[in-house]
Structure formats: C-alpha cells, structure tokens
C-alpha positions in Angstrom: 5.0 -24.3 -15.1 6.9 -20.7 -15.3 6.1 -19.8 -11.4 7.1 -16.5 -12.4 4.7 -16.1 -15.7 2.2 -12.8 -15.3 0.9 -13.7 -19.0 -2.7 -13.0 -19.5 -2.9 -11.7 -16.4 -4.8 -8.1 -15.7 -3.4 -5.8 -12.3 -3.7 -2.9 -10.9 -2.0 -0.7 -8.8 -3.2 1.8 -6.5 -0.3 4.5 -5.5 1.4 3.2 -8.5 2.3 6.5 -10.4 5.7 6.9 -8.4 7.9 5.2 -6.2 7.8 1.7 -5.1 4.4 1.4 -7.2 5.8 2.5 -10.6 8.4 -0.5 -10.3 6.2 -3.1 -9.3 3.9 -2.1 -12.5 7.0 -2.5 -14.4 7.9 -5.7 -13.6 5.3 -6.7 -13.5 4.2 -6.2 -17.2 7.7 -7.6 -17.8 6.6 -10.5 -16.7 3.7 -10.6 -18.9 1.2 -8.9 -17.8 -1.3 -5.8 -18.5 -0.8 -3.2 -15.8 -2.7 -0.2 -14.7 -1.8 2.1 -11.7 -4.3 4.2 -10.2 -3.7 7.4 -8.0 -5.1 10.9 -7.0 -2.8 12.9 -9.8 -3.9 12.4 -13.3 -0.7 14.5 -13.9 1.7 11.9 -12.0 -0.2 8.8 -13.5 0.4 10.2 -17.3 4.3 11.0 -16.9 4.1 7.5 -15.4 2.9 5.8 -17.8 5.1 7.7 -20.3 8.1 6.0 -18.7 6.7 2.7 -18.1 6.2 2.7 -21.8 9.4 4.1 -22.7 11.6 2.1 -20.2 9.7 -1.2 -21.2 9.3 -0.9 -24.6 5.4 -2.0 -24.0 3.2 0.6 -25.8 0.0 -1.9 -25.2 0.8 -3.2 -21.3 0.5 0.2 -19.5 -3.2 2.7 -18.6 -4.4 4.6 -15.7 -7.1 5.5 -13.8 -7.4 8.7 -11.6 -9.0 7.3 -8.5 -8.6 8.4 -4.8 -8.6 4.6 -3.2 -10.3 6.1 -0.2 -13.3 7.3 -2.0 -15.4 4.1 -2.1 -17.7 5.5 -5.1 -14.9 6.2 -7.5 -13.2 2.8 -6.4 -16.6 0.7 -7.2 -16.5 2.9 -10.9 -12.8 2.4 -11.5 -13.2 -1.4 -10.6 -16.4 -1.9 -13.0 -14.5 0.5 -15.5 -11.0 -1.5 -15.5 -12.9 -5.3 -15.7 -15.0 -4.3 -18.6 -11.8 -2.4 -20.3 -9.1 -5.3 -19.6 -10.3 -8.0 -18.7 -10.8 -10.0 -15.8 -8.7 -8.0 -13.2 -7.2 -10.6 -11.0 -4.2 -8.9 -9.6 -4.3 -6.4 -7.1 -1.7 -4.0 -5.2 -2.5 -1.6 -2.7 0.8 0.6 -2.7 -1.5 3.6 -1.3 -0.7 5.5 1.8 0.8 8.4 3.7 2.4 9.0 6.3 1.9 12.4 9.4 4.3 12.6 12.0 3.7 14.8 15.5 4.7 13.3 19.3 1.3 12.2 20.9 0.7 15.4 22.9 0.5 17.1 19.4 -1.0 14.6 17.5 -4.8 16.1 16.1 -7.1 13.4 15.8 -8.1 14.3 12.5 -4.3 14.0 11.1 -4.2 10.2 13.0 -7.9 9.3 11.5 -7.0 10.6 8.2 -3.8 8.3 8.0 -6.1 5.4 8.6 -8.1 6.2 6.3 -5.2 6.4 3.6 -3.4 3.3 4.9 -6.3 0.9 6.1 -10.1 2.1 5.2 -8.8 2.3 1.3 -7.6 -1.5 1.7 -10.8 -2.5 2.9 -12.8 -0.6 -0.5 -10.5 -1.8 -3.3 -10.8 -5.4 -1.4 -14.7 -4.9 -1.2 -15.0 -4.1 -4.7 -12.3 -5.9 -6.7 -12.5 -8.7 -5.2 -16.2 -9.6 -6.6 -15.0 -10.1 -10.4 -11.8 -12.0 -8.6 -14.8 -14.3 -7.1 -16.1 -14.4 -10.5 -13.0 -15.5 -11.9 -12.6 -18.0 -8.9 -8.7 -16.8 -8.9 -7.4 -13.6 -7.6 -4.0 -11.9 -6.0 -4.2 -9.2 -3.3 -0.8 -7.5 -2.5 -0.5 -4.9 0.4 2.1 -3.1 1.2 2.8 -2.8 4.8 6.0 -1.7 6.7 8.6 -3.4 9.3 6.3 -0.5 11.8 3.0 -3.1 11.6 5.7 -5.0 13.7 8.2 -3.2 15.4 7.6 0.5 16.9 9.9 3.8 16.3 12.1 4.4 19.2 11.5 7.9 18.6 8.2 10.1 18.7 6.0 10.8 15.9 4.6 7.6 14.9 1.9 6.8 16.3 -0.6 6.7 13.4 1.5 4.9 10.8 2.8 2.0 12.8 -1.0 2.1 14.2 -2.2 1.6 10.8 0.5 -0.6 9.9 -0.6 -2.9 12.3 -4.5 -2.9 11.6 -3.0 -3.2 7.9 -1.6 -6.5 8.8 -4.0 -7.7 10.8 -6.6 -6.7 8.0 -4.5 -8.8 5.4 -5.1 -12.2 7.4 -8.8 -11.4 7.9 -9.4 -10.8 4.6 -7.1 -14.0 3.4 -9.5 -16.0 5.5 -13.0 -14.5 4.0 -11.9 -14.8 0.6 -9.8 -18.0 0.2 -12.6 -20.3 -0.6 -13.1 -18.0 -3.9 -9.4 -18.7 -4.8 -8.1 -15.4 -3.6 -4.8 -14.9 -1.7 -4.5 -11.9 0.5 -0.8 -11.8 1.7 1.2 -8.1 2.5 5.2 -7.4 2.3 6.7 -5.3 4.5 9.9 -2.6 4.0 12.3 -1.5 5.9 12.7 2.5 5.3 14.1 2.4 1.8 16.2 5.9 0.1 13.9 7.3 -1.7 13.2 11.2 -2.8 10.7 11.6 -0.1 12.9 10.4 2.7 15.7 12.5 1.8 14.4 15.6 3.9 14.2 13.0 7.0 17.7 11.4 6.6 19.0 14.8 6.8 17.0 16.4 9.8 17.6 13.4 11.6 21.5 13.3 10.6 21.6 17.1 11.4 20.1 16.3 14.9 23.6 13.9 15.5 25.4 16.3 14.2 26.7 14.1 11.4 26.5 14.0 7.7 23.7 11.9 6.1 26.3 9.9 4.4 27.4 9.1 8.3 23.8 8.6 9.2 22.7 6.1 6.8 26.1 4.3 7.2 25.0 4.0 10.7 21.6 2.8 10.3 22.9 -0.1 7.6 25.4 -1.3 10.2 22.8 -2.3 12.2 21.4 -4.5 9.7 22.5 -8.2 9.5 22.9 -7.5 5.7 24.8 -4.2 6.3 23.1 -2.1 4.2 20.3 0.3 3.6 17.1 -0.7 1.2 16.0 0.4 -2.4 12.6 0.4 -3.7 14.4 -2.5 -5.8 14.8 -5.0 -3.2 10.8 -5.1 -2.6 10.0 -5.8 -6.1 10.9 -9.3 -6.3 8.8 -9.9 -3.2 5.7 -8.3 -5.0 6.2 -10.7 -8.2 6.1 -13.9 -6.4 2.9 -12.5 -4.7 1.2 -12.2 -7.6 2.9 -15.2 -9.3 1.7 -18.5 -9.5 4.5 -19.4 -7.6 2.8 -18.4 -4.1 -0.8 -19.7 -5.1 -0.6 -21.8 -1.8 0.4 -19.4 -0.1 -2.1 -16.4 1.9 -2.7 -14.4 4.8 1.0 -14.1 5.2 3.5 -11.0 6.1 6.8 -11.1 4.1 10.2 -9.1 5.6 12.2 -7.6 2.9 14.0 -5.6 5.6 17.7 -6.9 5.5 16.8 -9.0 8.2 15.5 -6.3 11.0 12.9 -8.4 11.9 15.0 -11.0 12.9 17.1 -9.0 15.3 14.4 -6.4 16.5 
C-alpha cells in the first residue's frame, strides 16, 4: 500500500483559494487526487486555480465552486453539485475562517458571534451535508484546521472570539469523529502555530513597533522561544493535512495534531 496515494480520490477545500488552503489543494492533487477549493471570491478561486494549474502542470485535477461555507443552502447545492460533477467526494478540508480582534470591554457581540459562525457553525454545515455521500460511500476524510489558540490562550488582549472558537472547533472535531465513525469517516483537525504569511505581516509589525524593535528582531524573538527555534510557514502544515486525508491515518480519528514547533509541549 502507498499510505500516501490520493489516486481516485475527490476533495474539497473550503477557504482554499489562498493561503494555507491553495497548498494543501496542491499537494494534494500531487498526490493523485482531483481537487476543488471553494470560497466567497469567484475572483480569488479563478486566479487560484490558474496557478494550481500552472504550478502543477495538472490542467484536469483543479475546479471551484463559489460558496460562502456559512450559508447552509449554497453548502447543501455545492455538495449535491460537486458529487454529481466528480465523483464520490470523500475528502474534506475546512480551511475557512477569520479572525476580529478588540480587548473584551470593546468586543460587540455581533463581531464575536460572527467569528463563530465563520470558524465553527460553517464546520458543522459542510459536515451535515458532505458527509451523507461520504456515508454513501462508507469511507470519508474530514480535515479541520484549528490553531495552537483551541489550546493555549494569547497573553495579550484581543482574542477572545478566535481561541473561543478554536476551542469549540476542537471539541466539535471529536464529536463529530464519534457520530460518524461507524460510516467509515475520520474527523481529526491540525493545529498551527502563527505562521508568516501576507496577512500577518501588518500584526508582526504593530506588534514589533510596540517593543520598539524591528520585525526582523521580533520574529527572531518569538522563534527563540520555540524548541525548534524557528518561526512557521504555511509549508510545514501541509504534510500534516496529507496524512489526514491519506490512507495512512485511516485508524486514526477524532484527534488534534501540533505542527507548532513544539509550543504545545512547552506552553
């Protein structure tokens, strides 16, 4: 067996057009299989796409689907549409989510309720209606990805929705591993440590102008406090996501994986 073989296989990715999401798709139809990413921008989703194709080589192993995963009604259609136009869709990665920072005395209860909605209710509808043609199929793969925040709070303010949601994310990965496992699903979620990318750039900086240091300084301090002694890319999470939806953890569900350079360990 190739424990590592996505051939024949049929995934989707919701928040895939950018980001962590875009490189999971990719290797992920390296690996063999057909890959659509799904997301709010039709724009985003087609330059995507474009350099999926281009970077891959794979003209046939790349679509998309506009769909906001928090509008249950377009899920169910994208879901119906996606299984009668691929295939058995049997892979499933919610890479969705955003993020609203205020310290609690500021924080509107609209802004907290609508990052739960983004980072948990829209878990709970892709499950809901994927997850019936998984059942179908008697096999199925559901990725999530969480954060290091399910587990460990911010010391400073401004966090209090996403390592809320973070949390019920993870909690709502083992529930879900146990009402679907006797279909052959595997619900199981990965979890980052803040990684440089584009949209963290503007928080390195405020945060590195707050010390009074240079953001080279600033990430240079934040790696040394890391067993591995450095700071993440998108890159080191995609591994994690392949042997989630690999053969190689079909045993394996309901389970929250650290590719954090070890800050779980030591926070």
């Amino acid at each position: 067996m190739n424990f590592f073989d996505l051939t024949g296989k049929n995934a989707i990715i919701f928040g895939g057009a950018g980001g962590l999401g875009k490189l999971i798709a990719r290797e992920y139809a390296l690996a063999g299989a057909k890959v659509a990413i799904a997301s709010r921008s039709e724009e985003k989703l087609a330059a995507a796409v474009a350099d999926l194709k281009a970077e891959t080589g794979l003209e046939d192993a790349f679509r998309y689907y506009v769909c906001d995963a928090t509008d249950e009604p377009a899920v169910e259609a994208t879901a119906k549409k996606a299984n009668e136009e691929m295939g058995p869709v049997t892979i499933l990665v919610n890479s969705q989510g955003i993020n609203k920072k205020f310290p609690v005395f500021e924080f509107a209860v609209e802004d907290f309720n609508n990052v739960m909605n983004a980072n948990v209710t829209s878990i709970l509808i892709t499950a809901k209606h994927f997850a019936p043609y998984m059942k179908e199929a008697h096999y199925g793969k559901i990725v999530n990805v969480s954060s290091v925040r399910g587990r460990i709070a911010t010391k400073g303010p401004g966090n209090a929705a996403y390592c809320s949601s973070k949390g019920a994310e993870d909690m709502l990965t083992k529930v879900l591993a146990a009402e679907l496992g006797p279909y052959g699903i595997t619900v199981n979620a990965f979890g980052p440590n803040i990684m440089k990318t584009p949209m963290m750039n503007k928080i390195f900086e405020m945060r590195a102008n707050e010390a009074g240091i240079t953001v080279e300084e600033y990430l240079d301090r934040q790696a040394a406090n890391l067993p591995l002694r450095r700071m993440s890319d998108p890159i080191d999470c995609v591994g994690t996501a392949l042997f989630l939806a690999a053969p190689a953890s079909d045993f394996l569900t309901g389970n929250l994986l650290y590719p954090d350079g070890g800050l779980t360990a030591i926070g």
